[in-house]
N, C-alpha and C positions, 0 to 999 in steps of 0.2 A: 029514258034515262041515258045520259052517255055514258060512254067507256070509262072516263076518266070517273065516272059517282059510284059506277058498278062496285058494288065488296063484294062482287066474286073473282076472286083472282082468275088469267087466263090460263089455258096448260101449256106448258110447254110446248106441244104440240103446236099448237096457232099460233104460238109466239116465233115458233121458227118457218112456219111457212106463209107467216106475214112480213116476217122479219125484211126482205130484200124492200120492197114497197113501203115500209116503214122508216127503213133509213133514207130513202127517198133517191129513185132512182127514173132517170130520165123519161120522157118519153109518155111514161105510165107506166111502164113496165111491171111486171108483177116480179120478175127474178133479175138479179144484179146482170146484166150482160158481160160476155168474154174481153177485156181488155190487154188485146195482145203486144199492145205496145214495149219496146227494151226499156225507154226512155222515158222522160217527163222534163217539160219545160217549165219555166219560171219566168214573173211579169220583172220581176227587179231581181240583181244580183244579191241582195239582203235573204229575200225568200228564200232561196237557193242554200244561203251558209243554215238560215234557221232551218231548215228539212235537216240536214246532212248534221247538223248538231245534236238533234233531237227534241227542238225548243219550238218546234212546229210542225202538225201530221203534214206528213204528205208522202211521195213516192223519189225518187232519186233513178232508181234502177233496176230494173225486174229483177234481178238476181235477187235482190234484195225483201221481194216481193211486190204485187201488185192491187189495184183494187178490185178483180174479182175472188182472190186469194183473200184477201184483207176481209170481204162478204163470206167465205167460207168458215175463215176462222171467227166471225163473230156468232157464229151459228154454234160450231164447237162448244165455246166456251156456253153459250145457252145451255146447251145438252147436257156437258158435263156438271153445270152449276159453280163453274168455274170463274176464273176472274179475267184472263184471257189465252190465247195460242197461238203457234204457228205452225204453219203447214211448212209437207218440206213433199219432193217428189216420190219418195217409196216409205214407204214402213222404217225398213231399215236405214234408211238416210234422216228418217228424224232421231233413230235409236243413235247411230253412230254421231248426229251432228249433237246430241244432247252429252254422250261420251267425251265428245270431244271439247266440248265448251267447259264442263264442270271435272273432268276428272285430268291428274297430272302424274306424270313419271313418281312411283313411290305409294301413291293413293293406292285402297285397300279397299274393293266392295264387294260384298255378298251376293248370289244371283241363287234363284234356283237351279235345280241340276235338273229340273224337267224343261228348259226353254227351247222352244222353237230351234231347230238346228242353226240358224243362221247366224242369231243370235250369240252361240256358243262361238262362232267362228269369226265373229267379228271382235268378239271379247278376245278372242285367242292372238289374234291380230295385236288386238291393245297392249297383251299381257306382253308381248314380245317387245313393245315399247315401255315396258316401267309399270304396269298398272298391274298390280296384284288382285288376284278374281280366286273367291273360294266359294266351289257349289255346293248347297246344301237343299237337304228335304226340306223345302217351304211349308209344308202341310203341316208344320209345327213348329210355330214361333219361337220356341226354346232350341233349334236346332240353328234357326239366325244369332239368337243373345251367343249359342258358343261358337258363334266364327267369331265374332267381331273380335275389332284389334285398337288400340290406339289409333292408327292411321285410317281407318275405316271412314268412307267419307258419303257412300249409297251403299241402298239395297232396293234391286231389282225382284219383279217377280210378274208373275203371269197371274190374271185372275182364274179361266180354266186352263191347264198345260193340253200343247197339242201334240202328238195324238192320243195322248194315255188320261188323258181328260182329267188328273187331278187337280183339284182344288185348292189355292193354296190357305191358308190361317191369317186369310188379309186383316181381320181389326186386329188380331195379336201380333202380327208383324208392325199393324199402324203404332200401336198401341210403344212398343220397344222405341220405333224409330224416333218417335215425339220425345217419349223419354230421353235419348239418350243424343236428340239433337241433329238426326243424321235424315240426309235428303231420302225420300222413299218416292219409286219411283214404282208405280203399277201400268202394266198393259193389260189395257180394255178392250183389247180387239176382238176377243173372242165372245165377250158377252154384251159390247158395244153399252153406251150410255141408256137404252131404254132397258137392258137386264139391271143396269147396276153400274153406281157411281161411285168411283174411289175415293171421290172427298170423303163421304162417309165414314171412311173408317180411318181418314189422315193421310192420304195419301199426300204426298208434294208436289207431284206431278204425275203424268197421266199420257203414254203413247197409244199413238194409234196405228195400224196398219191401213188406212180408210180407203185401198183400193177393196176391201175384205166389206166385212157386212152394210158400212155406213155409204159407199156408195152403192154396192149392193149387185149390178150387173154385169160386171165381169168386162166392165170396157172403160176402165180410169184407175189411173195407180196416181196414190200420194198417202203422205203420211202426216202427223202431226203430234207435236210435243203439247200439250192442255198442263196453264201454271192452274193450280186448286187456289193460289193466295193462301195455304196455309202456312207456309213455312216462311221462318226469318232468315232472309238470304244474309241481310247487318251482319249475322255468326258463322257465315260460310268463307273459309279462309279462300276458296280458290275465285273469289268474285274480284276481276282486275279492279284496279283505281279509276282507270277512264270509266266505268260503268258506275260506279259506287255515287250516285248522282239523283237525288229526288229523293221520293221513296221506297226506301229498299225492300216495299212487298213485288218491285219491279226490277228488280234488277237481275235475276237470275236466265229471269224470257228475256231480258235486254241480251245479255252475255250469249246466252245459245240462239239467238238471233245472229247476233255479231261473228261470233266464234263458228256457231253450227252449219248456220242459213252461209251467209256472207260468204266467210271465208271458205268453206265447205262446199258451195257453187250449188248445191241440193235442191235447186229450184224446181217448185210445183208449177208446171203450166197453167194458164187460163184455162187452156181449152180443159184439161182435167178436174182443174178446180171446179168450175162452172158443172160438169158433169157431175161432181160428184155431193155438192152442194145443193143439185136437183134431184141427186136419188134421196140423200138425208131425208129429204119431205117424208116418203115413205118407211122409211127405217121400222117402224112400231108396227106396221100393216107386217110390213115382211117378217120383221121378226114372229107376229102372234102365229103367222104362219108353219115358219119352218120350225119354230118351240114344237107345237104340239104336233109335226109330224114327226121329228127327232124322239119324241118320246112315244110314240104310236111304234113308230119302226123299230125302235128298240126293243119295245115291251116283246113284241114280233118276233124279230130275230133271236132273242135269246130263250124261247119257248120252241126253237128250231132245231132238232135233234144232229144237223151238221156242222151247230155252231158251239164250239167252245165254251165263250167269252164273249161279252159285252160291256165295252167300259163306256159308259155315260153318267152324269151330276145324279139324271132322273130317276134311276133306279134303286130303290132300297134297299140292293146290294153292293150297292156303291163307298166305296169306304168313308168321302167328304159327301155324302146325300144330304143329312141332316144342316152340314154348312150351308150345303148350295142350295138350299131348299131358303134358309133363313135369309142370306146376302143376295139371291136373286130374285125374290120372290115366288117362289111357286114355277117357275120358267127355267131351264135349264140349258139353252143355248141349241145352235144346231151342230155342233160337232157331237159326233162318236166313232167309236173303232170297236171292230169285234175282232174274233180268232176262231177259222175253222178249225176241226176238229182234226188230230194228228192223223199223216196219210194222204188228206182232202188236197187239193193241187187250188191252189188260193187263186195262181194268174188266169189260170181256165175259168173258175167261175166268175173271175172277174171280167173275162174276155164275151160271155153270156149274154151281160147284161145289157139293156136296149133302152131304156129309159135314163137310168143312169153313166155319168160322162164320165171315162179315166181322164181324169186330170188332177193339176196339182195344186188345182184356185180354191178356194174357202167361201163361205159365205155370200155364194151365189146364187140367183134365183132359181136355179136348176141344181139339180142333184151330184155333189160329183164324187169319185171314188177314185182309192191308188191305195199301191201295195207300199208300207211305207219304208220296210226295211230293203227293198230293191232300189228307194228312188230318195223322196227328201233326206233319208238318214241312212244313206248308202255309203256316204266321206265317213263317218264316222268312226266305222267299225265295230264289228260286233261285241267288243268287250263293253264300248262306252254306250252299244243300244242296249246290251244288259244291263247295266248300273241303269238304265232309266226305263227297264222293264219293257222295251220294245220287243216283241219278237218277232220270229224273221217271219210268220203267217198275219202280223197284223194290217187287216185293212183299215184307211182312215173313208171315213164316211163327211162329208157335208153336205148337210140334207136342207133339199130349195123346199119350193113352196108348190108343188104338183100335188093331185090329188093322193094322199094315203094308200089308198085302194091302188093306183098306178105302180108306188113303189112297191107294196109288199109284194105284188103279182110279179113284176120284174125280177126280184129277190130273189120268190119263188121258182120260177124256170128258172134263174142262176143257180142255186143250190141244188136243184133235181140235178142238172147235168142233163 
């Protein structure tokens, strides 16, 4: 039987690690090669004007991006079940270049108040140019319907918050945004496209941090903006005229291309792309991995008489368990943070540890650990790490893929002291 008679659909999975050799790539090659060229030539001056108009694919200028970038984001949008994306060089350079393209002096969006620190800091940035930003508890959809404002034009959220690991009310927040017309913007970086896709619940779009899980080992940074195709950009006032061009289920990745990428210089290297486009292959492996140690070591730690607190999705003391149980399947990511007990000296037992790495990376094949209120959320200050429930003994945990038995033992001599 061939492929094409088979009625059984492929899975995602093989469709993305056949994906490079299917778009057909030189040589034989199984994976799209690094194309590290700035530039790109043309046989007649005509080609040339059709690239640069947009009336013909092609490349113009790495800035612009390239086609091993161009192989990555076709992968993306698989994953997500998307329509397409673009990569940009960090996390935050897709967050700000997608900022930047869609939102204007006066504009009015929602975020939650649990985001990644940097997050806040880059908003803050914004907010000193004209962009009005109001945080609210996301873990209930009725706390976004009352910011909103007339000029309201997104809303931002996290699917798990780091490090306090809540969860936010993603189909009730999908749910308002649809209603009420307004771009809904979710980062997947924490639970990555094999826990859980934002289209599902309406998302509009979809960032990544894809130096974190999706490339997976801790030696490639880039980001990327994923359009879902659900949203009608035709009703978005901030889409320029030059872009307003074909069909408007593309005109929004046109604008944060133009505006984000372009202008914004935010370029993804090959050499990162191509990296990170060869760990995706394994995403699903790593992830079944580090899921059930994160909830092994949890279940562990919190039956541990010098431990506090455990905040993880997995646990059934967890206050969004029942969400993250439903939106992720039974899977609950590798992040968690606990809190020793009052007295306990947090950087000493952290300083113990021999398996586990202090650092400040996420979603690496190895273990890592940090004190959070000494380090990512030390600009802050401690008024605005209480408003978001940090305290000063919290460690953040991201748990790789080593054996179980390795971490808890590691743990264990760290907490005896």
């Amino acid at each position: 039987m061939s492929p094409e008679s088979d009625p059984r659909p492929e899975s995602t999975l093989t469709r993305l690690l056949h994906a490079d050799r299917r778009a057909g790539v030189e040589q034989g090659a199984v994976h799209k090669p690094m194309h590290p060229a700035a530039t790109f030539s043309y046989r007649t001056a005509a080609e040339l004007v059709a690239v640069f108009q947009g009336r013909q694919p092609g490349y113009v200028y790495a800035r612009q991006g390239n086609p091993t970038g161009a192989a990555l984001e076709a992968k993306l949008a698989l994953m997500e079940g998307a329509r397409a994306s673009a990569v940009f060089a960090t996390g935050m350079a897709a967050i700000g270049g997608l900022m930047l393209a869609l939102l204007r002096g006066g504009d009015h969006m929602v975020a939650s108040r649990h985001l990644f620190g940097n997050t806040p800091s880059l908003l803050g940035t914004l907010a000193g140019l004209g962009l009005e930003v109001t945080y609210v508890d996301a873990a209930d959809a009725a706390n976004v319907a009352a910011a909103l404002r007339p000029n309201t034009r997104l809303v931002f959220t996290e699917t798990v918050a780091n490090p306090g690991t809540q969860v936010a009310d993603l189909a009730g927040i999908g749910a308002l945004c649809r209603d009420r017309g307004l771009v809904y913007v979710v980062d997947n970086t924490m639970t990555t496209p094999e826990l859980f896709r934002p289209r599902d619940v309406g998302a509009s779009l979809i960032v990544h941090s894809l130096t974190k899980g999706i490339a997976g080992h801790g030696h490639a940074m880039g980001g990327a903006v994923v359009d879902t195709g659900l949203y009608d950009w035709s009703t978005y006032p901030n889409v320029a005229e030059a872009y307003r061009q074909g069909d408007p289920v593309g005109w929004g990745l046109v604008q944060i291309r133009k505006k984000g990428l372009r202008d914004f210089g935010a370029t993804l290297r090959a050499e990162d792309a191509h990296r990170i486009a060869t760990g995706a292959e394994t995403l699903g492996l790593r992830m079944q991995a580090a899921c059930a140690n994160a909830l092994g070591l949890a279940q562990w730690l919190q039956a541990q008489p010098q431990v506090a607190r455990v905040h993880y999705p997995g646990l059934g003391s967890h206050p969004q368990h029942e969400r993250a149980r439903a939106l992720f399947g039974g899977r609950y990511g590798a992040l968690l943070s606990f809190e020793l007990q009052p007295g306990l000296d947090t950087l000493a037992m952290l300083d113990r540890l021999q398996v586990a790495i202090l650092s400040s990376h996420l979603s690496d094949t190895r273990t890592l650990a940090i004190p959070v209120a000494q380090t990512i959320f030390w600009e802050m200050g401690p008024q605005r790490r209480a408003e978001m429930g940090i305290a000063d003994g919290l460690v953040r945990l991201s748990v790789g893929i080593e054996p179980l038995a390795d971490l808890q033992a590691d743990f264990a001599r760290a907490l005896k002291g």
